[in-house]
N, C-alpha and C positions, 0 to 999 in steps of 0.2 A: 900565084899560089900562096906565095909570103903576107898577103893582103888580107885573104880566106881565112887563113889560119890566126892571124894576129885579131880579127875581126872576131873570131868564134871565142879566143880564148877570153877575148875583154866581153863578151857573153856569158862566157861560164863563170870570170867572175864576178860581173855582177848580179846571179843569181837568189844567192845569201841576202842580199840588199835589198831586191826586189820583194822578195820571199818577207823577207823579217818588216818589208814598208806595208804591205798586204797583210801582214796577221798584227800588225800595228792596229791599223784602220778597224782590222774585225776587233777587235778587242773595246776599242770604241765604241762601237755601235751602242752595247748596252747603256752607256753613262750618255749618251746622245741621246739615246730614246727617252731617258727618264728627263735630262734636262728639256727636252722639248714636250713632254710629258706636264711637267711641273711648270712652264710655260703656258700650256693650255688652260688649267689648274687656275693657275693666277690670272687670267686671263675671265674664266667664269666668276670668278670672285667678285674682278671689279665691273664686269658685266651688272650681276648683281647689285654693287654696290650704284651705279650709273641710274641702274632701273629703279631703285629706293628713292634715290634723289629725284628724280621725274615724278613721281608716283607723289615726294610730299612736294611739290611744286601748286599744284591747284590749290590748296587746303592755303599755303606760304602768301598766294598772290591775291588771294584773300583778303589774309589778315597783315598785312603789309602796308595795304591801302597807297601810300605814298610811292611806294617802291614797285607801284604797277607798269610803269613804264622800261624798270632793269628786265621784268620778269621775260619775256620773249626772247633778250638778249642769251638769261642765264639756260632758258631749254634749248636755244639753238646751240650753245655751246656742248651743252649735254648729248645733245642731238648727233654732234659733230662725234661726243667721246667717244658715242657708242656703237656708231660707224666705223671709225679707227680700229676699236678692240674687235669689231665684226672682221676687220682685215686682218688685224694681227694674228684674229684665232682661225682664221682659212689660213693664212700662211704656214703658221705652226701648224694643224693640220696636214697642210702639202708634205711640211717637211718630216711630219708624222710617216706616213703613206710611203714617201722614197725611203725610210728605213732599210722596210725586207730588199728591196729592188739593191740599195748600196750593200747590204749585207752578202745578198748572191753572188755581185760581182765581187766582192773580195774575197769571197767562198769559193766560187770558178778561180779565180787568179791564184788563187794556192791552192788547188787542185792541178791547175797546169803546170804546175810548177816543176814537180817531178819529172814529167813526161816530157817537159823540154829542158829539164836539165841533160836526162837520158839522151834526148836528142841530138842536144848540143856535144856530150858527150863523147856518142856513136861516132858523130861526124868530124869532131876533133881525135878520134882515137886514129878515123882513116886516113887523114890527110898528115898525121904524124908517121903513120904505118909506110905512108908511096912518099913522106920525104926522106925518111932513111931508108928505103928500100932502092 
């Protein structure tokens, strides 16, 4: 019974801890959302910029003349960039999307919070109640 009891109360107190590491995390969220936000952002920029350079690439291998043999080397590289930032911006993306989903679960977790404080509570009041009793 000494076990029960000593087990419940290092529950109740770490409840506080739990509690204050859960509204931590929410409080997060928003400044997580923007930085992956401003991730995407910079992300279509150099998209952009990627797509520019390809674009004066034919006009370049032109007028180059000499430097017709670098040219296939420099779009495959390009090629490669803009496959990278196509990964980069689904990840960020992904990590867009599990936002709301992290947000809930630390929304539930201090919501539960009460109700097993209560719990733990109830059940530490009775097992104090039948050991002095």
């Amino acid at each position: 019974m000494k076990g029960v009891y000593e087990r419940l109360d290092g529950e109740i107190e770490r409840m506080p801890r739990e509690y204050e590491r859960l509204a931590r995390g929410l409080e997060r969220m928003p400044s997580e959302y923007e930085r992956l936000d401003g991730g995407i952002e910079r992300m279509n920029r150099s998209y952009e910029r990627l797509a520019e350079d390809i674009e004066r690439i034919p006009p370049e291998y032109e007028r180059l003349g000499g430097g017709i043999e670098r040219m296939p080397h420099k779009y495959e590289r390009l090629a490669r960039n803009i496959e990278r930032m196509n990964w980069s911006y689904e990840r960020l993306a992904e990590d867009i999307e599990r936002i709301p989903t992290k947000y809930e679960h630390l929304a539930e977790g201090i919501e539960r919070m009460p109700h097993k404080y209560e719990r733990l509570s109830s059940y530490y009041d009775q097992i104090s109640n039948r050991k002095s009793g």
